[in-house]
C-alpha atoms as one frame of an Amber mdcrd trajectory, in Angstrom:
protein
  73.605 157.275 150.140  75.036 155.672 153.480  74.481 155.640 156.787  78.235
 155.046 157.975  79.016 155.070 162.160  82.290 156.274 162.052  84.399 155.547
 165.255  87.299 157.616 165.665  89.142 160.539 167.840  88.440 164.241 168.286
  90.904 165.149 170.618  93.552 165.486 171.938  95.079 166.851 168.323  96.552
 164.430 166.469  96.853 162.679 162.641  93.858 160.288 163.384  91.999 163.290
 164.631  92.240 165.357 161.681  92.143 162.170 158.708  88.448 161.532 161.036
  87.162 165.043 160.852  88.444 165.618 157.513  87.110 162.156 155.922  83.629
 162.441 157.267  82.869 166.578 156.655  83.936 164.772 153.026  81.287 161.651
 152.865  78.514 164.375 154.533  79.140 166.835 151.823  78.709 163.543 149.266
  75.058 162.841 151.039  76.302 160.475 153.304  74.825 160.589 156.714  78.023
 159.783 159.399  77.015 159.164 163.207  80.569 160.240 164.627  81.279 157.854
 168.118  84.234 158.886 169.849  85.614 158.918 173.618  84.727 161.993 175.216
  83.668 163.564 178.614  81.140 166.710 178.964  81.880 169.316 180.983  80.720
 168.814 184.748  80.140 165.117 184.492  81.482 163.074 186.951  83.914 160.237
 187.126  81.135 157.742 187.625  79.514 158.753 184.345  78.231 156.010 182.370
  74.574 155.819 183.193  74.322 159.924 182.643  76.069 159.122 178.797  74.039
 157.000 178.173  71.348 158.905 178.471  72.781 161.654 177.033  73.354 160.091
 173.842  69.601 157.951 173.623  68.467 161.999 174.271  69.712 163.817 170.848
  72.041 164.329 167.990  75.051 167.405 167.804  73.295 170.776 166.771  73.282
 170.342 163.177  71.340 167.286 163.981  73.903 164.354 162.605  74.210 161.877
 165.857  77.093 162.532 168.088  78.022 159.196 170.773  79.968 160.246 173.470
  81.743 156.607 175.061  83.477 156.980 178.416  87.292 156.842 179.171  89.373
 156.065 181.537  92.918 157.661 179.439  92.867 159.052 176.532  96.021 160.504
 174.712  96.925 161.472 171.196  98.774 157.692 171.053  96.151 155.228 173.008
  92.783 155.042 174.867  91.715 152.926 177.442  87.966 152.948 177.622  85.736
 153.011 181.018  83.989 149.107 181.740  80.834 150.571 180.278  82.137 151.849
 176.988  81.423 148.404 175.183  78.250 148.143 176.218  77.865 151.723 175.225
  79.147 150.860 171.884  76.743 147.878 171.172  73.586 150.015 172.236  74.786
 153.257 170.066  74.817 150.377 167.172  71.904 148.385 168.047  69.746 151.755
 167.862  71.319 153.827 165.102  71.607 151.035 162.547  73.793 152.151 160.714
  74.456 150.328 157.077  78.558 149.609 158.046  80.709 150.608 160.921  84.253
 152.359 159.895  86.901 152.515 162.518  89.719 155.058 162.534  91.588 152.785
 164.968  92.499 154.499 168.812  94.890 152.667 170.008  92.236 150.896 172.291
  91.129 147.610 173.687  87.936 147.985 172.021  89.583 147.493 168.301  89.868
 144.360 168.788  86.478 143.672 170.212  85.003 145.407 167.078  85.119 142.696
 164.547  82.962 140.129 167.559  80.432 142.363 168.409  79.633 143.958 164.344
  79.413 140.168 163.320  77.017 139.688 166.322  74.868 143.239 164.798  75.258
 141.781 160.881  77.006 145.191 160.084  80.003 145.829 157.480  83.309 146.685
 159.197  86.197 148.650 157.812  89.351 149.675 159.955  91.963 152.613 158.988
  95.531 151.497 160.735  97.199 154.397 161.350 100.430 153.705 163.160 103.543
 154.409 162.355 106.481 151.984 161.257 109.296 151.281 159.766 109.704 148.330
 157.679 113.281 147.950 158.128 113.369 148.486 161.326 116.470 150.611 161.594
 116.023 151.841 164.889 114.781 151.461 168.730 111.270 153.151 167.445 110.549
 150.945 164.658 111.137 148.202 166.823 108.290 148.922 169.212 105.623 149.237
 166.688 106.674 146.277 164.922 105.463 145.017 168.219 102.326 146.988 167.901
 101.492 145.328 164.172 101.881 142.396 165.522  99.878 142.470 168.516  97.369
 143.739 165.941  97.590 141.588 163.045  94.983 138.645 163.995  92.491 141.026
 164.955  92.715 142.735 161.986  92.216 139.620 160.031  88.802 139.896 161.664
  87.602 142.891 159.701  86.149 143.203 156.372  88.619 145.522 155.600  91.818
 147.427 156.526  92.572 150.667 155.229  96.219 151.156 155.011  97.877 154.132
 153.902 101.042 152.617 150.907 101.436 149.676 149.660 104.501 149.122 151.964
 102.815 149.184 155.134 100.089 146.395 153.301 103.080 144.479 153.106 103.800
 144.120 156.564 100.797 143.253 157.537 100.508 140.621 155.076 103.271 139.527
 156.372 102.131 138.927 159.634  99.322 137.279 158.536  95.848 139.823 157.278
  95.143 138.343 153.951  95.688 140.500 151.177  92.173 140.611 149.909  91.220
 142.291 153.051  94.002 145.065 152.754  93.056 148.407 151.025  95.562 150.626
 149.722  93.613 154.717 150.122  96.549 156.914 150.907  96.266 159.896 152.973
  94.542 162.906 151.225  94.460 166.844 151.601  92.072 169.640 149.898  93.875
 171.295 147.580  91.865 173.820 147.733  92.387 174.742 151.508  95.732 173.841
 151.853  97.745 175.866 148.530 100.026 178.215 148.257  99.649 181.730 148.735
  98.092 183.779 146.902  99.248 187.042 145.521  96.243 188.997 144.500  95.110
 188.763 148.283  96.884 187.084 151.296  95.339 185.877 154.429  95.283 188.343
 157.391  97.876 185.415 159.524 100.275 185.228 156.770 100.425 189.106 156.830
 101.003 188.755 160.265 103.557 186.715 159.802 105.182 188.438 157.898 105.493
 191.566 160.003 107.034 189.142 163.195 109.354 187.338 160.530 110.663 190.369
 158.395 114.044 189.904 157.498 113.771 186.407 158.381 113.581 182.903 156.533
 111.538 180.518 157.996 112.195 176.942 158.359 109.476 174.295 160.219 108.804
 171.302 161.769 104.639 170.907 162.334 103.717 167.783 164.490 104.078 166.093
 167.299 107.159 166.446 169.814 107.483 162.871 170.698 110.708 160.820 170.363
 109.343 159.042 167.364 109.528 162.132 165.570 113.127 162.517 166.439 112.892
 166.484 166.355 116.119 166.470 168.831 117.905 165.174 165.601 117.130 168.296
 163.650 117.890 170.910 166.604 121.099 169.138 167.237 122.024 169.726 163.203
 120.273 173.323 163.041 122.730 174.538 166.230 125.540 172.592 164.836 124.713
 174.682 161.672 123.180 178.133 163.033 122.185 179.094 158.991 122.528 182.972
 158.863 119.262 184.829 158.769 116.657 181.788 159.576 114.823 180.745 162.110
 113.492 177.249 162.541 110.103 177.165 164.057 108.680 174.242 165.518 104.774
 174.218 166.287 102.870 171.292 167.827 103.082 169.682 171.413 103.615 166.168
 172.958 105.458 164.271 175.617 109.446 165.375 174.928 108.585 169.156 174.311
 109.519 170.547 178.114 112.706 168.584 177.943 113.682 169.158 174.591 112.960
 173.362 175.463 115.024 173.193 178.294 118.405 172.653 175.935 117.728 174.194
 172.947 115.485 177.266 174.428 113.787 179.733 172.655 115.945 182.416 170.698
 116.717 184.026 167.764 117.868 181.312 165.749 114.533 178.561 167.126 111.140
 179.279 168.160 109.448 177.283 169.972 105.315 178.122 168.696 103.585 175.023
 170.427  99.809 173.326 169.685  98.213 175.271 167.349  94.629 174.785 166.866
  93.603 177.167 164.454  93.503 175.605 160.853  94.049 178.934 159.133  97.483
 179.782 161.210  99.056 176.476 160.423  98.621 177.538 156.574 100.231 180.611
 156.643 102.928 179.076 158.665 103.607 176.435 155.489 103.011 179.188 153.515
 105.426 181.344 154.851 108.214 178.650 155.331 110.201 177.473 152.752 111.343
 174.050 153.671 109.048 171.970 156.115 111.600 169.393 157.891 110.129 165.760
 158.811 112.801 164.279 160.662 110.535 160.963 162.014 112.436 157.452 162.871
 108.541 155.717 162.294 105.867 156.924 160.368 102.462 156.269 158.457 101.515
 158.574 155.692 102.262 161.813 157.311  99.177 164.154 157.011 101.184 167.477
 158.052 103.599 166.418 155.286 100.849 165.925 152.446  99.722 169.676 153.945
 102.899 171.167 153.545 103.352 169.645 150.163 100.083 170.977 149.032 100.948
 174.577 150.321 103.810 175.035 147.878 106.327 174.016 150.678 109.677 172.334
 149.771 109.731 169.071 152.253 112.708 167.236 153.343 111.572 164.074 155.202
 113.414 160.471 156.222 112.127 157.284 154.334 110.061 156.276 157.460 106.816
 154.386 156.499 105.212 156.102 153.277 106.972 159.342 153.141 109.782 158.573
 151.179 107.406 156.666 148.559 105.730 160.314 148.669 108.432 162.390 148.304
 110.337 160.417 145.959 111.481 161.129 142.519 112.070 164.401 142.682 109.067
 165.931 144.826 110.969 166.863 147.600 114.164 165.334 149.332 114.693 162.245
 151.071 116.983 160.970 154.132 117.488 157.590 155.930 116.184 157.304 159.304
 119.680 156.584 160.414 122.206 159.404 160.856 119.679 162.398 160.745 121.810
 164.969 162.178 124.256 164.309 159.916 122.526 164.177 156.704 120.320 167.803
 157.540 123.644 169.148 158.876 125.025 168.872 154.574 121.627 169.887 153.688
 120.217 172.662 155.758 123.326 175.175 154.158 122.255 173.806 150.961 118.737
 174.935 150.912 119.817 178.234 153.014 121.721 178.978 150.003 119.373 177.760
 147.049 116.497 179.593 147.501 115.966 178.705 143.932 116.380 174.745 144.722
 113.632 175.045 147.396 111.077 177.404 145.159 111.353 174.593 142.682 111.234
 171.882 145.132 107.851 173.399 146.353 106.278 173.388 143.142 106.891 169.760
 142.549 105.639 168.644 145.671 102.945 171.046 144.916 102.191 168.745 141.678
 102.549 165.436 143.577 100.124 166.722 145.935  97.655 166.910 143.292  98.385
 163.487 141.512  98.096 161.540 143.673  97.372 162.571 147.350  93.656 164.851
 146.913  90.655 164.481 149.871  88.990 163.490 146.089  90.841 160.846 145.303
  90.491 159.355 148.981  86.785 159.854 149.394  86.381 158.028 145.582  88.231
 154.868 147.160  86.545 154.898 150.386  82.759 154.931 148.302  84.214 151.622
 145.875  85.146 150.217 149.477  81.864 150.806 151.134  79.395 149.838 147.928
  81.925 146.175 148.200  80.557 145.973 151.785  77.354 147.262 151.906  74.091
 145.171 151.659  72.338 148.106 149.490  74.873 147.822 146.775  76.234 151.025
 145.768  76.917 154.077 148.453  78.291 156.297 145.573  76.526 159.243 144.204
């Protein structure tokens, strides 16, 4: 078993937050021992905090005893972080005394990422990166074009690590392109528990889902789960679901970010949209794919969408643009698939399609059901990441 120091995000809520959480509760229930070092601030500290963090973290571990590093900030945001002067130093200390057998880095955003590959070299210590952000290789739009900018500011630096954990073989591509060497480029896709996130079931539903069901009766619930940022072009879909106003559904859109307010202000709450906002609690934002019957993606950029590999798992039929992976995910028949360009238009044919099919969409959430479980498991992930690590490591093999 390995000692891995995973670097990554708790909060705010976001995709990197949950793949972190999710990826390491995996490797500890394999054996693995995970020191998780991530920007944060206790309660009551002040802004001048460095010295008291620092002594925090040489003083103890998180209360089931696996070692918690707390590294200051200046911003933090579910897109970047900017870390305070004495983060790096921080960082090199946590290293120095928890010696940990490889260093993996679920990327912020930050100016630290590309200070990582210097300072591990300097320690003698394994490092693996997971590149989470979104694109669009064809870059169709204003979006795509700024983080084309953002893979290419990052490119050399992440020629530095041992490896780079992308999320399809597409977004390898593009990297390659701009210059990370294949043989440091891992394909490990995005994957959900199959077992947490499924489809309702019969014999015995969960107490939200009943719920639910008593404030939606009579209704038929579309969704949208994610951020509200203009990346994820949810103005797109209100604009088609008010052009279409589909008798007897509501489309509910849950998660928060920097476009919500606006976006609320012209297409307010009512009987046809409901605005939900962040939801925090794991078990709600099952029953809500549960109780949906088409989860809507409309995103101009994208990675490997986690929400979308959720919804999939849960039964739900998906409809999601080609962005980064998702298309590769949905395609061939496990759920439906739209350009990037013209989004209104194309879920302004669709949405009276699927209001009208309910058959289409039952059938549509069974087969991304089945995709779910070919190919896109927390299993099949966690397997990969273990081959990665026992390439890296100095003790040989991590696996069990």
């Amino acid at each position: 078993m390995a000692h891995i120091a995973w670097l990554g995000k708790k909060s705010p809520f976001c995709g990197n937050v949950t793949y972190g959480l999710a990826t390491t509760e995996a490797l500890r229930g394999r054996g693995h021992e995970i020191s998780f070092i991530h920007f944060d601030t206790p309660a009551g500290f002040p802004l001048k905090r460095d010295e008291a963090l620092r002594a925090l973290n040489r003083a103890g571990s998180r209360a089931d005893g696996a070692p918690d590093v707390a590294l200051p900030y200046l911003v933090k945001s579910q897109v970047y972080t900017i870390p305070s002067p004495g983060a790096q130093r921080e960082l090199r200390e946590s290293l120095e005394r928890l010696r940990p057998d490889l260093v993996h880095a679920s990327l912020t955003l930050s100016p630290l990422d590309f200070r990582l590959p210097d300072l591990c070299q300097q320690l003698g210590l394994p490092l693996v990166a997971t590149f989470h952000p979104a694109f669009d290789a064809s870059l169709r739009n204003l979006s795509a074009g700024t983080q084309q900018l953002t893979y290419q500011l990052y490119a050399p630096s992440l020629a530095k690590y041992d490896r780079v954990v992308v999320f399809s073989e597409l977004q390898a591509e593009v990297l390659a392109r701009l210059g990370v060497p294949e043989s440091r480029l891992a394909v490990i896709p995005n994957g959900v528990d199959p077992e947490r996130w499924a489809p309702a079931n019969p014999a015995g539903e969960s107490p939200q889902l009943t719920q639910l069901r008593q404030r939606f009766a009579g209704k038929r619930v579309f969704l949208y789960m994610g951020r509200i940022a203009t990346e994820k072009n949810v103005e797109a879909l209100l604009r088609a679901w008010r052009l279409v106003q589909p008798e007897g559904c509501t489309l509910v859109v849950v998660g928060d970010g920097p476009v919500r307010q606006s976006l609320m202000q012209t297409y307010p709450s009512d009987g046809d949209v409901l605005w939900w906002g962040h939801e925090p609690d794991q078990a709600m934002r099952l029953a809500l794919l549960q109780l949906a019957e088409v989860f809507l993606l409309p995103s101009l950029v994208e990675g490997l969408s986690l929400a979308l590999l959720e919804a999939m798992a849960s039964g739900t039929a998906c409809v999601a643009t080609d962005a980064g992976a998702d298309g590769e995910v949905l395609e061939g028949g496990a759920g439906i698939v739209i350009s990037t360009q013209g989004v209104t238009t194309q879920l302004r044919t669709l949405l009276p399609v699927l209001r009208e099919q309910p058959v289409l969409t039952a059938e549509l959430g069974r087969r991304a059901r089945q995709r779910a479980l070919e190919r896109y498991t927390l299993k099949r992930n966690i397997d990969a990441l273990e081959n990665l690590y026992a390439e890296l490591s100095p003790l040989g093999s991590l696996a069990a």
